[in-house]
Z-matrix of the N, CA and C atoms (Angstrom, degrees):
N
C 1 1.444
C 2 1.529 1 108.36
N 3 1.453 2 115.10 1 139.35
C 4 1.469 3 121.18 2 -179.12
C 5 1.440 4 108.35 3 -50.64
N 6 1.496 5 115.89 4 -66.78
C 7 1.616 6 110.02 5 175.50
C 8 1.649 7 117.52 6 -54.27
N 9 0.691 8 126.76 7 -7.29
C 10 1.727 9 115.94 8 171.20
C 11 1.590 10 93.57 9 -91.59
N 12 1.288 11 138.20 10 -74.00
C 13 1.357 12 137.48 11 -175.58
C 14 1.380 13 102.43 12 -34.71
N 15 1.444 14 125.07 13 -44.36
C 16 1.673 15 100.97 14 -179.67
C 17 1.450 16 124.81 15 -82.60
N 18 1.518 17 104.12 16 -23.52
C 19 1.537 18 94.45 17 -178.29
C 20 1.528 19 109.17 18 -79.66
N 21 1.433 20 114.47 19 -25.43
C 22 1.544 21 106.36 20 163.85
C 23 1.693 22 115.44 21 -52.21
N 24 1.069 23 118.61 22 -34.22
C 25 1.478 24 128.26 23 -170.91
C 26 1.541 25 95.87 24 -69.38
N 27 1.509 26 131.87 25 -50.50
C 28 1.178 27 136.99 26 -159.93
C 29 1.548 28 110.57 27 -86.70
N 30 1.281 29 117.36 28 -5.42
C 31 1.155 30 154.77 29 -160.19
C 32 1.951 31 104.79 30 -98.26
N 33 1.338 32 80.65 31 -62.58
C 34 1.965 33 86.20 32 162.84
C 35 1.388 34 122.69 33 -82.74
N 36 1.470 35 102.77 34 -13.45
C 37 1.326 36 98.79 35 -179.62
C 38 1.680 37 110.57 36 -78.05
N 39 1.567 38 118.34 37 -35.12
C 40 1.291 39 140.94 38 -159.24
C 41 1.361 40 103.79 39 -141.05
N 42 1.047 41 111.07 40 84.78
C 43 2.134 42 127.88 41 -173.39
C 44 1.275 43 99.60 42 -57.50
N 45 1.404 44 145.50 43 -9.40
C 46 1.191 45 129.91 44 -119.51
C 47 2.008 46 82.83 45 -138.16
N 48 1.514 47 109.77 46 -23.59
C 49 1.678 48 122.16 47 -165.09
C 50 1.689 49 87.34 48 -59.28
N 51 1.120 50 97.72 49 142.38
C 52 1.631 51 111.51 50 166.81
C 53 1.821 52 112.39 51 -90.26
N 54 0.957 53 97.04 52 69.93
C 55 1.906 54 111.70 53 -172.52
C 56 1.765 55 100.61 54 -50.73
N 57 1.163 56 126.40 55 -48.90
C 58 1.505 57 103.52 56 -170.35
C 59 1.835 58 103.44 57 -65.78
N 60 1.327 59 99.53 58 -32.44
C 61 1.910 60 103.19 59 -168.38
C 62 1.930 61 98.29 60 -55.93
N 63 1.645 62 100.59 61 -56.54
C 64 1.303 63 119.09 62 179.60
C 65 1.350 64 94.35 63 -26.05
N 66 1.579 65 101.20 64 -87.35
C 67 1.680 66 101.47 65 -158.50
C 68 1.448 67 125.68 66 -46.23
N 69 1.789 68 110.85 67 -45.42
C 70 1.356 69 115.08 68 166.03
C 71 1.658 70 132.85 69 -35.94
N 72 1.281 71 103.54 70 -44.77
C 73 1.360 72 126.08 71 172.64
C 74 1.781 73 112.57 72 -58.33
N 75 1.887 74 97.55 73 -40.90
C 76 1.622 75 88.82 74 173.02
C 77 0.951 76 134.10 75 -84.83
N 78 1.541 77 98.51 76 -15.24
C 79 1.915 78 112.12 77 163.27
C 80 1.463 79 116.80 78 -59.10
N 81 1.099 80 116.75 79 -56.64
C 82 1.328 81 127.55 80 -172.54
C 83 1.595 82 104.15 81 -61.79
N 84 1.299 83 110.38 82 -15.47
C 85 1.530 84 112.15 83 -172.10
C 86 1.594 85 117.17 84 -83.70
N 87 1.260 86 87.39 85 -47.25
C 88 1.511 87 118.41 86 173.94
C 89 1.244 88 121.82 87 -49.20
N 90 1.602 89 95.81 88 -60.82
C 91 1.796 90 119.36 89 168.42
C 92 1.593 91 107.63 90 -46.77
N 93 0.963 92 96.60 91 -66.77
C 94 1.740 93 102.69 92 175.04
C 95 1.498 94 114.53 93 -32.50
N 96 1.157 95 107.46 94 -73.55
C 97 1.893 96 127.34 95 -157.73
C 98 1.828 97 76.04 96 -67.77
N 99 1.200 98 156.28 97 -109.63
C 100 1.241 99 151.32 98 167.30
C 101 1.667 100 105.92 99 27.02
N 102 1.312 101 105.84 100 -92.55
C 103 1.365 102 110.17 101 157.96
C 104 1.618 103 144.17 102 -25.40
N 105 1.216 104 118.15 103 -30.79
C 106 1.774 105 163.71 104 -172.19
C 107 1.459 106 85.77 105 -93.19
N 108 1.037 107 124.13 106 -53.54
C 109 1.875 108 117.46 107 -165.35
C 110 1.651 109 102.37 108 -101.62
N 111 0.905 110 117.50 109 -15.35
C 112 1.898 111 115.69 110 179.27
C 113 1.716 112 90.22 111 -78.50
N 114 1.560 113 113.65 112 -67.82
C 115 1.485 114 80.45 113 171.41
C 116 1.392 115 158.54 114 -113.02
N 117 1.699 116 95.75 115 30.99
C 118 1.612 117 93.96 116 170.12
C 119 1.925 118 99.03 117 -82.07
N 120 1.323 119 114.07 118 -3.49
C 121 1.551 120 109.29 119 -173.65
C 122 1.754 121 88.32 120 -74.03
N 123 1.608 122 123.01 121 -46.80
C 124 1.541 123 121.07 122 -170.89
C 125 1.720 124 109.03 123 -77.51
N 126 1.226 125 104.21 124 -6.21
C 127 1.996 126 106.52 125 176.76
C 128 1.601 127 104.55 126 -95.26
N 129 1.363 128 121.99 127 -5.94
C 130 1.420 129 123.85 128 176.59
C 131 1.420 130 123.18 129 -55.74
N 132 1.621 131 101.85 130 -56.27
C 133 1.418 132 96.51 131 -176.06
C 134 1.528 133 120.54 132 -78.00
N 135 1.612 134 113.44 133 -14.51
C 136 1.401 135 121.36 134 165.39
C 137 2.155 136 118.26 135 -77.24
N 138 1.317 137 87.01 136 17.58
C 139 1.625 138 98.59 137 -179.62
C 140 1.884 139 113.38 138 46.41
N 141 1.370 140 107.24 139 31.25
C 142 1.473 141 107.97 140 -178.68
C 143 1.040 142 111.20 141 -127.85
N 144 1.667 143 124.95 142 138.50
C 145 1.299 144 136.07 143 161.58
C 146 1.422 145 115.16 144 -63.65
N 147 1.336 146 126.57 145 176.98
C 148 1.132 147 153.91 146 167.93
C 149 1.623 148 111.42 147 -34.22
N 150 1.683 149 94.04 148 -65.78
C 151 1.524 150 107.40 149 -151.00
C 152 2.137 151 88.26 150 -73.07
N 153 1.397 152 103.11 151 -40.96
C 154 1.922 153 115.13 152 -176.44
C 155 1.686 154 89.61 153 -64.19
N 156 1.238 155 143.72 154 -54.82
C 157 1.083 156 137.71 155 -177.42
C 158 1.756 157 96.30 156 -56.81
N 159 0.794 158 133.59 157 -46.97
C 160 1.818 159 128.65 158 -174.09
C 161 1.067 160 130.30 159 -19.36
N 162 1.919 161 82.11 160 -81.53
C 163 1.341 162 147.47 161 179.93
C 164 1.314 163 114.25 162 -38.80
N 165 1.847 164 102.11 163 -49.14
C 166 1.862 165 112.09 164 -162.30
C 167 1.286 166 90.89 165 -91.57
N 168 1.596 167 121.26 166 -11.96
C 169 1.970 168 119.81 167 -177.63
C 170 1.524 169 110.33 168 -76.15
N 171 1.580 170 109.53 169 -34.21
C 172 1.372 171 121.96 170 -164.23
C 173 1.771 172 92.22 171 -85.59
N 174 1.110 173 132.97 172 -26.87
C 175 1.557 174 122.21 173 157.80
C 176 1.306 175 128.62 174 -84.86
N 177 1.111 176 113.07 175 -45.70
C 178 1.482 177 101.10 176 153.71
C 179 1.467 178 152.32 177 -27.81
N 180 1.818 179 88.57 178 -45.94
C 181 1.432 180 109.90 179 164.72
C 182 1.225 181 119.20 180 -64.85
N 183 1.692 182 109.61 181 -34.28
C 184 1.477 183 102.50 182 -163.64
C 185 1.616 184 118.79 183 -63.23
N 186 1.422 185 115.96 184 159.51
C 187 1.959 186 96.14 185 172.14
C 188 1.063 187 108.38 186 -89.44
N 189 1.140 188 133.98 187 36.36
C 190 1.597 189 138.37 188 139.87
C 191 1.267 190 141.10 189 -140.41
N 192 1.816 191 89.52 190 8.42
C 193 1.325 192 97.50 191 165.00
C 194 1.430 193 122.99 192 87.49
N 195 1.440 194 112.72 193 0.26
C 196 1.622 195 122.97 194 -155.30
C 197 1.688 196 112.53 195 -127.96
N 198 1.026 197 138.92 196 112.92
C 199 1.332 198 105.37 197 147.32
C 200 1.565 199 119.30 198 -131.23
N 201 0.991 200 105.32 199 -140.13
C 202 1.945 201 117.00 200 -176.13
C 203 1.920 202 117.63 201 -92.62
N 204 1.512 203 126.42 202 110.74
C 205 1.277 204 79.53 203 165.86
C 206 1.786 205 156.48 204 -39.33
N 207 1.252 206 101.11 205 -30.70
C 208 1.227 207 115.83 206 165.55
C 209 1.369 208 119.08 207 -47.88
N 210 1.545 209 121.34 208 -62.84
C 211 1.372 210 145.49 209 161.43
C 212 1.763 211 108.24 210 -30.36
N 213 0.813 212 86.37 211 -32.95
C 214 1.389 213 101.74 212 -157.42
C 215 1.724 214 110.51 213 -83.90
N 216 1.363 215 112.55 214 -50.63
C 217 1.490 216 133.59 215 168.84
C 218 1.523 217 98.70 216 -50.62
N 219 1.382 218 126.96 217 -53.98
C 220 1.162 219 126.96 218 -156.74
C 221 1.318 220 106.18 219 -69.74
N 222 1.636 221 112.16 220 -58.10
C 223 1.725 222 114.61 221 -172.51
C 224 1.708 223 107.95 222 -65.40
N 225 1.630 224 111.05 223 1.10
C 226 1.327 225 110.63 224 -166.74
C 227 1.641 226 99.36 225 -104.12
N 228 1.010 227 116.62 226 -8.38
C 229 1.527 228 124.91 227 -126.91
C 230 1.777 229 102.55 228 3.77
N 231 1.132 230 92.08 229 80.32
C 232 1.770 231 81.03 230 152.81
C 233 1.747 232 109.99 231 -129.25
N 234 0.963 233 127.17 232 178.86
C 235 1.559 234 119.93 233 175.14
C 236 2.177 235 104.24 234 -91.89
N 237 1.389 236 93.54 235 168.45
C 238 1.284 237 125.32 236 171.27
C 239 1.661 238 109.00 237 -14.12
N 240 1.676 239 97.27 238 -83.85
C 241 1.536 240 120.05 239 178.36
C 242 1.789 241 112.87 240 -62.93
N 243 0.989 242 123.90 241 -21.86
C 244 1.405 243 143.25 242 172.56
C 245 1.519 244 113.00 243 -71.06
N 246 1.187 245 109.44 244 -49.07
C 247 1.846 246 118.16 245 166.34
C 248 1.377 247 127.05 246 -58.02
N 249 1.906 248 97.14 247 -52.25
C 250 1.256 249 105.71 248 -176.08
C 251 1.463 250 97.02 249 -74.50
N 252 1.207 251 159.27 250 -43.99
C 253 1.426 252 135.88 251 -165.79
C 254 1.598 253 94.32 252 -76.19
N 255 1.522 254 136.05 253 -51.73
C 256 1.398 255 110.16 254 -173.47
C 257 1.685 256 112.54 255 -54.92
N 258 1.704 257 130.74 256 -23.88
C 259 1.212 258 120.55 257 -168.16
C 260 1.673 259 95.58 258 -79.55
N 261 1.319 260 122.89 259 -33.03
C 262 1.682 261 112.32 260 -175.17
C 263 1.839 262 109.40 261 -71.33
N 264 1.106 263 105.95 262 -12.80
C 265 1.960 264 123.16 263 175.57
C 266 1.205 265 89.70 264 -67.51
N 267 1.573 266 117.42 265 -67.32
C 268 1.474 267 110.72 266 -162.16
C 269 1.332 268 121.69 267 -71.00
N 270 1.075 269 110.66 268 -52.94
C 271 1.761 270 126.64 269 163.21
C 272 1.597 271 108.44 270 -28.86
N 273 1.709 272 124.77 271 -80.26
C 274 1.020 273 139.10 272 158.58
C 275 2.312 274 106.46 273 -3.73
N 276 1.214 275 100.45 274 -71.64
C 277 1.268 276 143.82 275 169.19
C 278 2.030 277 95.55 276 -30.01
N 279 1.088 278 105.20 277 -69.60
C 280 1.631 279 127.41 278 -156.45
C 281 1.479 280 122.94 279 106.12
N 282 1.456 281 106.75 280 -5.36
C 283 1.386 282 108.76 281 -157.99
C 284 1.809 283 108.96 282 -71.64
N 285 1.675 284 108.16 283 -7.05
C 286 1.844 285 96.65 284 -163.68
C 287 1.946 286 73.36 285 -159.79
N 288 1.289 287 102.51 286 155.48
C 289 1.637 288 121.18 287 154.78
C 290 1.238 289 104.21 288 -118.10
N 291 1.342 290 100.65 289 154.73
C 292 1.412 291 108.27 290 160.38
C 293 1.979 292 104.21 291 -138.03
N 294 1.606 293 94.67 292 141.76
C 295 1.885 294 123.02 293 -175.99
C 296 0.844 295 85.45 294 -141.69
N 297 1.605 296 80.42 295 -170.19
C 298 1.366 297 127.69 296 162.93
C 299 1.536 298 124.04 297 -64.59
N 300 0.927 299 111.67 298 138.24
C 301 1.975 300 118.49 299 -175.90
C 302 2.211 301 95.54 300 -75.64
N 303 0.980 302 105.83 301 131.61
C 304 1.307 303 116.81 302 -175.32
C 305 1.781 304 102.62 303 -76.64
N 306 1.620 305 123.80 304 3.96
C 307 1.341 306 108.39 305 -176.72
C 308 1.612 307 102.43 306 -129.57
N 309 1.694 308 99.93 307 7.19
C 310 1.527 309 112.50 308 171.58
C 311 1.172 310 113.11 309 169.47
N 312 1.669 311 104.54 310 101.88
C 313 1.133 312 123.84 311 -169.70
C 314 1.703 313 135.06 312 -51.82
N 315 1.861 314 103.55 313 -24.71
C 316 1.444 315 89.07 314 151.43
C 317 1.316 316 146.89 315 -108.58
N 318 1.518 317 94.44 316 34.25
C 319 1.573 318 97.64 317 169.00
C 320 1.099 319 108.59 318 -108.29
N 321 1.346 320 110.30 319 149.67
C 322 1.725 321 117.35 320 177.73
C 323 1.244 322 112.63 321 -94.12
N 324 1.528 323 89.08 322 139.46
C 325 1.901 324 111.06 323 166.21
C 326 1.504 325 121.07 324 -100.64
N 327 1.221 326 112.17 325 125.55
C 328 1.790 327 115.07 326 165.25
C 329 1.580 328 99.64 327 -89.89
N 330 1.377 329 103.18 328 132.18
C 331 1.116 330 101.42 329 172.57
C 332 1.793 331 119.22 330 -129.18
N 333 1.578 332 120.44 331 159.11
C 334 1.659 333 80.27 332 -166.61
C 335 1.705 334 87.07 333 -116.59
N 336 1.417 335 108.14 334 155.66
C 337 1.755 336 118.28 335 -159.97
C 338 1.798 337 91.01 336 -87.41
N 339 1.190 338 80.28 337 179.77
C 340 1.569 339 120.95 338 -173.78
C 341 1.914 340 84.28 339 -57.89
N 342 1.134 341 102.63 340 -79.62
C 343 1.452 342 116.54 341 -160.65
C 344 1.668 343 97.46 342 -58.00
N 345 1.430 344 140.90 343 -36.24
C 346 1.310 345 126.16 344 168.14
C 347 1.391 346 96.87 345 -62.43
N 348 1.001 347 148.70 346 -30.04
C 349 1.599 348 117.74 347 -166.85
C 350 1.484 349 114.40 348 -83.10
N 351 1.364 350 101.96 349 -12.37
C 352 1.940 351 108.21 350 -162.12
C 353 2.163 352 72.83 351 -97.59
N 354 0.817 353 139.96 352 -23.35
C 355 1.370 354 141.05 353 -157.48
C 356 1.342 355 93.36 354 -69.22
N 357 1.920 356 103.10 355 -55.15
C 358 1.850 357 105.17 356 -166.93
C 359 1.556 358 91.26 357 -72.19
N 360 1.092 359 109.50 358 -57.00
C 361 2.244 360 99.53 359 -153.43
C 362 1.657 361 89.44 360 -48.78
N 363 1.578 362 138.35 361 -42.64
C 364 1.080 363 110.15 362 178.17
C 365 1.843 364 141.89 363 -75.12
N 366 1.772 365 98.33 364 -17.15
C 367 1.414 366 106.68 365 166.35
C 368 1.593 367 112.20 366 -80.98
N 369 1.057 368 111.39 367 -32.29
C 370 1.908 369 101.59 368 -169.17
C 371 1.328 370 110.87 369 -77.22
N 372 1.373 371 151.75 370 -44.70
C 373 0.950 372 127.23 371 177.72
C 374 1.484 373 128.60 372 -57.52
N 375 1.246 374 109.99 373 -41.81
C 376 1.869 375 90.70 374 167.05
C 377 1.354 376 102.10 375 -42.81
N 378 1.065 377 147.64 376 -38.05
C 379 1.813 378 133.75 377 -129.62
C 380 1.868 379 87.05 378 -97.01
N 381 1.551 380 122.57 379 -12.74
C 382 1.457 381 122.09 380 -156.65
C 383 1.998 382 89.37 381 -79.55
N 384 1.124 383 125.67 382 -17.10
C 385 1.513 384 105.59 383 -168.73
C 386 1.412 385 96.03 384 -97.56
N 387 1.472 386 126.67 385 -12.59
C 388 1.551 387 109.76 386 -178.34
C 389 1.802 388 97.22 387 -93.09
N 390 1.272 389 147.83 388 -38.67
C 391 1.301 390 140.36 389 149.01
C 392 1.324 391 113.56 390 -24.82
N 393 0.930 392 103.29 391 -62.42
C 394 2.009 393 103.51 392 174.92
C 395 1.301 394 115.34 393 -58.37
N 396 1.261 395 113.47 394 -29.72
C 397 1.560 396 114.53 395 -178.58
C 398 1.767 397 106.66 396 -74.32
N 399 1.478 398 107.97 397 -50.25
C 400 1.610 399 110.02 398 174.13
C 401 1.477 400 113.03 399 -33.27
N 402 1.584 401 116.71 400 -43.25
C 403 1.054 402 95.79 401 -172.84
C 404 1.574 403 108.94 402 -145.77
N 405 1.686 404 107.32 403 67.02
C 406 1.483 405 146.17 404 -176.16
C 407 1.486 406 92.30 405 -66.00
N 408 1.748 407 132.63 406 -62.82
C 409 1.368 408 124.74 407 174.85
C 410 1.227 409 133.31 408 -94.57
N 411 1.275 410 106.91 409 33.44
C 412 1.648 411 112.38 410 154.07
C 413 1.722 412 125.03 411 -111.52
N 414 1.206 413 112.03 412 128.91
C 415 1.448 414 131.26 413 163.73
C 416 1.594 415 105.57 414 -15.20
N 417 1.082 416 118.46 415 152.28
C 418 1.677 417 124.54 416 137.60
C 419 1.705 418 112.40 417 -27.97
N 420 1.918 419 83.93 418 -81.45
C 421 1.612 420 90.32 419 178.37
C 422 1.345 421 133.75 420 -59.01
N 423 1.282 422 114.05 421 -9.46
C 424 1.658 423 129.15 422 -179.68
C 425 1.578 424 94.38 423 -85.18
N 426 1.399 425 129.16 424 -44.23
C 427 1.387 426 117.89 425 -166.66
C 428 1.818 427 104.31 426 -66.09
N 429 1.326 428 107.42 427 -38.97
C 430 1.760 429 125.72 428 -176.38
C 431 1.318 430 98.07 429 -51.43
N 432 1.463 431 110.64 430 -49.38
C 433 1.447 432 103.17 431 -179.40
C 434 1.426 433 137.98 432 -79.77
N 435 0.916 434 97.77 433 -7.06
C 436 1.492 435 135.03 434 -161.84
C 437 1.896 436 83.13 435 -84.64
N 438 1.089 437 106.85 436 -96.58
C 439 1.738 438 135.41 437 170.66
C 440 1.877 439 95.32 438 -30.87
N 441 1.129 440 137.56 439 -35.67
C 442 1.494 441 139.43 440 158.54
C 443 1.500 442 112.27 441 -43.33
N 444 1.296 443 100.18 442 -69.88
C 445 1.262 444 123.49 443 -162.51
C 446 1.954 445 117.67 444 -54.56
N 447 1.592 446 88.90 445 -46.59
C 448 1.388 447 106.78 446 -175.76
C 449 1.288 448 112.56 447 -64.38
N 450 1.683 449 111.64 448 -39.19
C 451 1.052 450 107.26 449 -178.36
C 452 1.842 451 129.87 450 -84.45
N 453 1.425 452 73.79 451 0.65
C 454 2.560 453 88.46 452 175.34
C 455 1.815 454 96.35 453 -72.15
N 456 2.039 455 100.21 454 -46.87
C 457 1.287 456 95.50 455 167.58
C 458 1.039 457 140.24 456 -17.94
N 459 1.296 458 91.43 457 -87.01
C 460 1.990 459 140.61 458 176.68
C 461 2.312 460 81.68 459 -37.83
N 462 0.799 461 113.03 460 -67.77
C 463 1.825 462 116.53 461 -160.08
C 464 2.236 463 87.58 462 -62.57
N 465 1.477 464 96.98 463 -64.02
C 466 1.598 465 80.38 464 -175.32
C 467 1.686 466 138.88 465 -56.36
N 468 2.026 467 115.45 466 -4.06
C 469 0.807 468 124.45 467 175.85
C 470 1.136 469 110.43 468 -82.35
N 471 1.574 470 109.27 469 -38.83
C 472 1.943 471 112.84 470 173.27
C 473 1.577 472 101.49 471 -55.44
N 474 1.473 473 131.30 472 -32.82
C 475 1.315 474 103.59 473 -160.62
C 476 1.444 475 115.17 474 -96.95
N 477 1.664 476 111.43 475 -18.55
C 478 1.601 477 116.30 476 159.35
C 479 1.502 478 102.32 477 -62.08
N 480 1.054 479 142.57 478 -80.04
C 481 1.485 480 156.68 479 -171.55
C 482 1.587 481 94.53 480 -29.25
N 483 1.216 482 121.92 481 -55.13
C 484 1.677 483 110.47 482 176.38
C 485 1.536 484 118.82 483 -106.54
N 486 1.448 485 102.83 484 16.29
C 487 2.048 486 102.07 485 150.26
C 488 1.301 487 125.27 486 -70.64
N 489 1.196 488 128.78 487 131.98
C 490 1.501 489 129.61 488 171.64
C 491 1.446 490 117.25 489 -40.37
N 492 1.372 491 122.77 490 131.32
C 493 1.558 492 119.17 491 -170.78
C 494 1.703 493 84.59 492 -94.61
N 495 1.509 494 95.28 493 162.86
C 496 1.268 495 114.37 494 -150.81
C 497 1.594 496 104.68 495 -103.53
């Protein structure tokens, strides 16, 4: 494979490259961006991006359907100005409102409507046979581990990302 031949190459060039981390990192990268394009190709015909596909998952999920912009940025990671134009997409849309929170009026609530919820039960199931397909040759226990693994990741990127740079 091309990426193993080069990081071995970069590898002799610089003895010091951590080649299994290297490569891992480009798998996972790869996998991703791969992944990233399977479904903004299945968010097309529902006219939604990624971050609007998220957004309407992270209310949906909720058991009430609601949360905070703030709340919202975070489980999205997107920023401030990034939220508010996907919440005026969705809004615009019908799929979510956003008010006033009924237990304190100046905080805002996203909330997701009647018509976003009949929106997801009808977009997500097509999307359930290409998920299954991603991962058609892995085990039960291979997926557990799999979903383990990512997430030691997922914890060791928070703790480089918030170590003091040197």
């Amino acid at each position: 494979m091309l990426m193993d031949e080069g990081i071995e190459r970069v590898g002799q060039i610089i003895p010091s490259l951590p080649a299994a981390e290297a490569r891992l990192c480009r798998l996972v990268l790869m996998a991703g961006s791969r992944m990233e394009e399977g479904l903004a190709a299945k968010l097309k015909p529902y006219k939604l991006n990624h971050s609007e596909f998220l957004t309407l998952m992270i209310l949906y999920s909720r058991p009430d359907g609601s949360s905070t912009p703030g709340e919202l940025c975070e489980l999205a990671t997107q920023g401030a100005t990034n939220m508010t134009r996907i919440a005026n997409t969705l809004v615009k849309r019908g799929l979510i409102t956003r008010g006033s929170s009924k237990e304190d009026r100046r905080r805002v609530q996203i909330r997701i409507t009647a018509a976003g919820q009949r929106f997801a039960r009808q977009m997500l199931p097509p999307m359930f046979p290409h998920i299954d397909g991603l991962f058609a040759n892995f085990s039960d226990t291979e997926k557990r581990q799999l979903g383990r693994l990512l997430r030691k990741l997922a914890k060791n990127i928070d703790a480089v990302d918030q170590a003091p740079t040197p």
